[in-house]
C-alpha positions in Angstrom: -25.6 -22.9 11.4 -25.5 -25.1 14.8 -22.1 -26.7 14.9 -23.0 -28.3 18.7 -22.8 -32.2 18.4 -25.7 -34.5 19.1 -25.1 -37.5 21.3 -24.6 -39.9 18.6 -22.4 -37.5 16.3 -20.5 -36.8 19.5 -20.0 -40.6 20.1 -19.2 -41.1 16.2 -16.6 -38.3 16.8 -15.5 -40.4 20.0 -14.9 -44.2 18.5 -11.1 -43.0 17.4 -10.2 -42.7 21.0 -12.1 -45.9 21.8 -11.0 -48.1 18.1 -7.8 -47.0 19.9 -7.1 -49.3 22.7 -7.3 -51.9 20.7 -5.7 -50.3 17.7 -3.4 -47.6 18.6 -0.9 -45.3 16.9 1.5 -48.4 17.2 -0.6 -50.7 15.5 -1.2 -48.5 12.3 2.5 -47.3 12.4 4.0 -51.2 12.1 1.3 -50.9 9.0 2.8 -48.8 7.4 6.2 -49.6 7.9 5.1 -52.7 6.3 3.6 -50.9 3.6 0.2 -53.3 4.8 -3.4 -52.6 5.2 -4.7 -52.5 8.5 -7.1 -55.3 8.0 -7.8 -55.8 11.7 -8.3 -51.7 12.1 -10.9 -51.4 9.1 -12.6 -54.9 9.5 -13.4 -53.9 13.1 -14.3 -50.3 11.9 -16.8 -52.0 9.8 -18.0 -54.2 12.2 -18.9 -51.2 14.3 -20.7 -49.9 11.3 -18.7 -47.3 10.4 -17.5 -47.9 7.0 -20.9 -47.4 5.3 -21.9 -43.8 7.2 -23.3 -42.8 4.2 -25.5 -45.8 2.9 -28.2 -45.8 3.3 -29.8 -48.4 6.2 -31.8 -50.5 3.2 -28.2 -51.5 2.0 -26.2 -52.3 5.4 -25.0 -48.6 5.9 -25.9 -46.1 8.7 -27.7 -43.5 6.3 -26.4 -40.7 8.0 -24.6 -37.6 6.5 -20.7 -35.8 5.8 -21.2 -34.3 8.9 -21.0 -38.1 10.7 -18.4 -39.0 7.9 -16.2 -36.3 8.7 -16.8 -36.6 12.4 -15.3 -40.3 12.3 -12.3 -39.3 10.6 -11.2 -36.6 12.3 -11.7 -38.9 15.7 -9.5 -41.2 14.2 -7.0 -39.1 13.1 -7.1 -37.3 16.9 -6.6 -40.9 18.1 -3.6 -41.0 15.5 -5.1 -43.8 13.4 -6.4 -42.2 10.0 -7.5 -44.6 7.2 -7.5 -43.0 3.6 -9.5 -45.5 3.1 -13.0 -44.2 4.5 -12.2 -41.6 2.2 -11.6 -43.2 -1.1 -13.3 -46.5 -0.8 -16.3 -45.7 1.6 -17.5 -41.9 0.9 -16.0 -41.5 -3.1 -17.2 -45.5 -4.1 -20.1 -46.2 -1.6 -21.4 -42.7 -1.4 -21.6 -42.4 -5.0 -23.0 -46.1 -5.8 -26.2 -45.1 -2.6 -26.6 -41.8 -5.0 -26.2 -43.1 -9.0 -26.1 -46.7 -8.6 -29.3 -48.8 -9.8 -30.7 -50.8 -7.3 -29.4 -54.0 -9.1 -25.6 -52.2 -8.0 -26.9 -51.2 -4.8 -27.8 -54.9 -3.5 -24.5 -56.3 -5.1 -22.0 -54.0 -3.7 -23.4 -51.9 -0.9 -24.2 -54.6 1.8 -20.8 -56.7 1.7 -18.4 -52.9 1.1 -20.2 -51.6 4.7 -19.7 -55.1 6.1 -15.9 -54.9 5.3 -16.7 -58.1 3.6 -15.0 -55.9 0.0 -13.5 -53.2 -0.4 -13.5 -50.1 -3.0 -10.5 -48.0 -4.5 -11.2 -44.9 -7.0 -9.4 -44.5 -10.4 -9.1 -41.2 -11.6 -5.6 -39.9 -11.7 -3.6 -39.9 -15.1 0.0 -39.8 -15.9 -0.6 -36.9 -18.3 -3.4 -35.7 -17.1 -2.8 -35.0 -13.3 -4.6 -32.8 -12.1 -6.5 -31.8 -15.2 -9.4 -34.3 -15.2 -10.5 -32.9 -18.8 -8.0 -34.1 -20.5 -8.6 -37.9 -19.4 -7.4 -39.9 -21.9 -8.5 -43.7 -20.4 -11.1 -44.9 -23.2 -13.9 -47.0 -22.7 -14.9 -48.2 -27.0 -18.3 -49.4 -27.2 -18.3 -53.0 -28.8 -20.4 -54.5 -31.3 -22.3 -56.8 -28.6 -23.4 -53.7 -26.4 -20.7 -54.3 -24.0 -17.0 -51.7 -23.5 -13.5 -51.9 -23.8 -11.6 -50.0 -21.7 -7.7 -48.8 -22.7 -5.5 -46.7 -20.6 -3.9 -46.2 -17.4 -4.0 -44.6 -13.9 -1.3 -43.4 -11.2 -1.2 -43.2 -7.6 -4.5 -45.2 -7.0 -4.9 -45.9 -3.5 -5.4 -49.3 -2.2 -6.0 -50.7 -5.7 -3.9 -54.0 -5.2 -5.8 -55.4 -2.4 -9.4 -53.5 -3.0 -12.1 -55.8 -4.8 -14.0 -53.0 -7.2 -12.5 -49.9 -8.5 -14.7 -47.0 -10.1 -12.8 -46.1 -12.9 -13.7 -42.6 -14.7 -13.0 -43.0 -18.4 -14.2 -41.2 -21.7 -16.6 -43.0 -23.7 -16.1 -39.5 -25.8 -12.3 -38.2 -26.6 -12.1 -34.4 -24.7 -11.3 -33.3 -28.2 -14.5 -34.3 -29.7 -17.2 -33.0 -27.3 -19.6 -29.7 -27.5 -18.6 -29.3 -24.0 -15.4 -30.3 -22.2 -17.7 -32.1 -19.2 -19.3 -34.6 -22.0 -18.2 -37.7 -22.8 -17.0 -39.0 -19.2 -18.4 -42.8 -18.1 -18.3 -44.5 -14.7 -17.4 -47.9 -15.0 -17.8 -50.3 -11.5 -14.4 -52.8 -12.3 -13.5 -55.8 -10.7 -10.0 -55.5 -10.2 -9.6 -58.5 -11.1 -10.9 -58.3 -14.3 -9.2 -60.0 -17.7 -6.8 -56.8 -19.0 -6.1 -55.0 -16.0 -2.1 -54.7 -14.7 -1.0 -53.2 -11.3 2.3 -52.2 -9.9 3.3 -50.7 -6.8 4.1 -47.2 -6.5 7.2 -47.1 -3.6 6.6 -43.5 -1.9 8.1 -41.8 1.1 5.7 -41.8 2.9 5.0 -43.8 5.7 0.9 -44.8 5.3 -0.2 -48.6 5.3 -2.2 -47.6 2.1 -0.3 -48.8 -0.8 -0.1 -46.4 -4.1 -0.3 -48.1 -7.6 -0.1 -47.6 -11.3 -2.7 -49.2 -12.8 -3.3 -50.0 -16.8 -5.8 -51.7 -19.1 -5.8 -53.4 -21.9 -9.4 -54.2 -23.2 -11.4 -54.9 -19.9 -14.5 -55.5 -21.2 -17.2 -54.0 -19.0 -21.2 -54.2 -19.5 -23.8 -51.7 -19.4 -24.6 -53.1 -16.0 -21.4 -51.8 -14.5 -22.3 -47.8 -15.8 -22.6 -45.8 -13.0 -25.0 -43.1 -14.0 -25.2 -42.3 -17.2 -23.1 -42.8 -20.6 -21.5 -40.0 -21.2 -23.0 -38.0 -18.8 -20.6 -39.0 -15.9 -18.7 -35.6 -15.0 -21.9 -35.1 -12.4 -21.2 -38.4 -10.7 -17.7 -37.5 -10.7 -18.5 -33.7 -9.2 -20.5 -35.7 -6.4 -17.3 -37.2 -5.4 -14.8 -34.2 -5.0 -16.2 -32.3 -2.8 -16.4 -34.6 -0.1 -12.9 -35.5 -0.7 -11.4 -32.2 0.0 -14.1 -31.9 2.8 -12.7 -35.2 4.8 -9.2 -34.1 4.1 -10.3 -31.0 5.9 -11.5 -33.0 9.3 -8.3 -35.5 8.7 -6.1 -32.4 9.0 -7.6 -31.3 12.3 -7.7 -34.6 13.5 -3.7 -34.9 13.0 -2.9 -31.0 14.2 -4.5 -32.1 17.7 -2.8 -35.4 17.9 0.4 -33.7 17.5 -0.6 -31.0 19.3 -1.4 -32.9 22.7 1.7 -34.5 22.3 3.5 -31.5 22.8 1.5 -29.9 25.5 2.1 -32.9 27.8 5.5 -33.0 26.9 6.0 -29.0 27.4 4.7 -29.8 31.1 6.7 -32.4 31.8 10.1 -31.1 30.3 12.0 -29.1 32.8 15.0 -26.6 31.7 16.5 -24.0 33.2 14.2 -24.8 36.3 11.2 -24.4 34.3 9.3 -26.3 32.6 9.8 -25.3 28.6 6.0 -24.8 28.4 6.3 -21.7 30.4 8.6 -20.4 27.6 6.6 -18.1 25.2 9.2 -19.0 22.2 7.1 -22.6 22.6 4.2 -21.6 23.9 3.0 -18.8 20.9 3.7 -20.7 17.7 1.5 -24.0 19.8 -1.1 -21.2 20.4 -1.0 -20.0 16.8 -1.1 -24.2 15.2 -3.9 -24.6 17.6 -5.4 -21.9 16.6 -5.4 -22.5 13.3 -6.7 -25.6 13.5 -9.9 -24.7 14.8 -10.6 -22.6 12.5 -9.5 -25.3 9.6 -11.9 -27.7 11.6 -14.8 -25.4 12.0 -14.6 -24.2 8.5 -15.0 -28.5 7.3 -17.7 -28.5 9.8 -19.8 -25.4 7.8 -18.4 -27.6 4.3 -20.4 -30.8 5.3 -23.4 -28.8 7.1 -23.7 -27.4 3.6 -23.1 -30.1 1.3 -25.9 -32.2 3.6 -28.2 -29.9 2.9 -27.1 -30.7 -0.9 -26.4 -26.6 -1.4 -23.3 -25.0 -3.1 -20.1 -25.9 -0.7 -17.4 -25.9 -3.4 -15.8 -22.9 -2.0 -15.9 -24.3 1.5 -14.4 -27.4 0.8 -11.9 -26.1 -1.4 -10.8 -23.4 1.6 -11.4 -26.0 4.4 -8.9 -28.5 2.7 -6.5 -25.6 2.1 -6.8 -24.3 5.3 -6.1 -27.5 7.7 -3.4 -29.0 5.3 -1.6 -25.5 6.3 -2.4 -25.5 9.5 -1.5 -29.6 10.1 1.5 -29.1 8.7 2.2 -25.9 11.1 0.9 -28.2 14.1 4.0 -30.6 13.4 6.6 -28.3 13.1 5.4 -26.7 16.5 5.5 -29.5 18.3 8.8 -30.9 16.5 10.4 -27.4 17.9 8.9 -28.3 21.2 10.5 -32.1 21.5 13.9 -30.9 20.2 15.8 -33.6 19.0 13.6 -35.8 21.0 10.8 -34.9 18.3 12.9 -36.8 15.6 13.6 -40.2 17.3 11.2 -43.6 16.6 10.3 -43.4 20.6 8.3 -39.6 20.0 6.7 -40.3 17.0 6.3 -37.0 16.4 8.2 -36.3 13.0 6.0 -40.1 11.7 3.4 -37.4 11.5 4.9 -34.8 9.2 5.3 -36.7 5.8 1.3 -37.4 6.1 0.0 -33.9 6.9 3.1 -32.7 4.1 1.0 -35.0 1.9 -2.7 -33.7 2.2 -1.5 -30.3 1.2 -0.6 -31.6 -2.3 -3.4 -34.2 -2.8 -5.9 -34.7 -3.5 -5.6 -31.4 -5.5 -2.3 -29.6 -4.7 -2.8 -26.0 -2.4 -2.4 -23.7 -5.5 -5.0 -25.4 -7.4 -7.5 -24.6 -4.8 -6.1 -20.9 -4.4 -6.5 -20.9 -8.1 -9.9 -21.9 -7.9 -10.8 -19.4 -4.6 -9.1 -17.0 -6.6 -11.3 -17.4 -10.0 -14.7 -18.9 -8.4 -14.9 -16.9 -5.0 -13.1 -13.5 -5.6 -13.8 -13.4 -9.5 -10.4 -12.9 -10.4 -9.5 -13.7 -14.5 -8.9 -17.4 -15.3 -4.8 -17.9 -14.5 -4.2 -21.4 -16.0 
């Protein structure tokens, strides 16, 4: 594996610190505050051509790879600007449409999504189901015309009030009437303003301009012509989509633990105490050393994640370990540099504690930290089953 940019993955990797003159840390911080999309942030990312990566040049997109994908996000998360929104909307929908979509969805959603022109959110998450995706329990009834009815309800779907199309994964087959506990999942493209479907604002701690929602429907009638993929045979459309997830969390993590991380080495240079400056001090210097080290390792190991999963062979265990590994080692990156700024690291002016609730956050979703040790544990060491 050669991990050594090209020019234009090296200038993909770049744009953060250049989207960020225009559209700095400030700009996405009075976002979220606001609890508001960064419309001005994403429409210019998509201007740029960013936001389709993965789509292929026939529909608008850059048709390049995760590697690219994941370069951009962890330059815009090093520029301290991340948008969950390249994760969910423009890999998870896009991504997926390029892949299973029929050309008919293709030319109807693909051009005006990379253009910024619409946007996409992703529906999986259950109340009761959480975590355990098998157990999805939002229906989609076949109808006497040919056409679906979907019933059920979602949690904590990003961006779903202000996105135009949401991918919703339903059962067309109850989970306790299938051969196999994969059948019966469908993948329904939804206006979200369809007839039937209800939204309300999930408030959350956390400071992202992303807003969270419940979502529920009541017979939103769907066609054949909004399947994505097969009926019934959807859980491999779905699989498509999970991987990458974990894999861009992985170079989002990275991007955060060096954002932080510079932070705290110019400030550990400038700060004098004791007639020193404290970055001379080892107590500061070795857990900085340790965060940083940890992040390059979290980064290189969601570099070797996309590499693999480009070259469309098995990268579930890298993901999984690569989004374990740099939520950790974020998380470890703030509270370095929070120990470094003193009480100076929890004031408004810093900025450095706005960083802790998001990288806190990434090691519980999109699948908490056990869940992947469970799965390391059972898929990559062969331990027994433990859930």
């Amino acid at each position: 594996m050669d991990f050594s940019l090209s020019e234009e993955q090296r200038m993909i990797y770049e744009y953060g610190q250049n989207l960020s003159k225009t559209y700095d840390r400030k700009y996405w911080m009075e976002c979220a505050e606001r609890g508001e999309f960064p419309e001005d942030l994403y429409r210019q990312v998509a201007q740029d051509g960013f936001v389709g990566v993965m789509v292929p040049e026939a529909y608008g997109g850059a048709g390049l790879g995760m590697m690219e994908m994941g370069l951009l996000n962890e330059g815009l998360a090093e520029a301290g600007i991340p948008l969950l929104s390249l994760v969910i909307g423009a890999t998870m929908g896009l991504s997926l449409i390029a892949r299973f979509g029929t050309e008919e969805q293709k030319q109807k959603y693909l051009p005006d999504a990379c253009a910024g022109k619409t946007r996409f959110c992703f529906a999986i998450t259950e109340p009761n189901a959480g975590t355990n995706t098998i157990k999805t329990a939002t229906i989609a009834t076949p109808t006497s015309e040919g056409r679906f009815k979907i019933n059920g309800g979602k949690t904590y779907i990003t961006d779903a009030g202000d996105a135009d199309y949401m991918i919703v994964v339903t059962r067309t087959t109850p989970h306790d009437q299938v051969e196999r506990s994969t059948d019966g999942f469908t993948l329904f493209i939804v206006d979200t303003k369809a007839k039937g479907i209800e939204m309300h604002p999930i408030p959350i701690s956390v400071k992202i301009p992303e807003t969270q929602y419940q979502v529920f429907f009541d017979d939103v009638e769907v066609g054949e012509a909004e399947v994505l993929g097969d009926v019934g045979k959807g859980f491999r459309v779905l699989f498509e989509a999970i991987n990458p997830e974990r894999i861009l969390v992985g170079f989002i993590c990275a991007g955060l633990g060096r954002f932080t991380m510079d932070k705290a080495v110019e400030y550990a240079n400038e700060r004098v105490v004791f007639n020193h400056p404290i970055g001379a001090y080892q107590a500061l210097q070795h857990p900085l050393a340790r965060a940083k080290t940890e992040i390059e390792m979290a980064a290189l190991m969601s570099r070797q994640a996309a590499w693999l999963f480009d070259r469309e062979l098995p990268c579930g265990a890298e993901s999984n370990m690569a989004k374990f590994a740099a939520a950790e080692a974020a998380c470890h990156a703030v509270d370095a540099s929070l120990q470094c700024f003193g009480g100076n690291g929890f004031t408004k002016e810093y900025g450095i504690f706005d960083i802790y609730p998001m990288a806190r956050l990434l090691k519980t979703i999109p699948l908490n930290n056990e869940m992947v040790l469970n799965y390391v544990a059972e898929y990559v060491l062969g331990l027994p089953r433990s859930y």
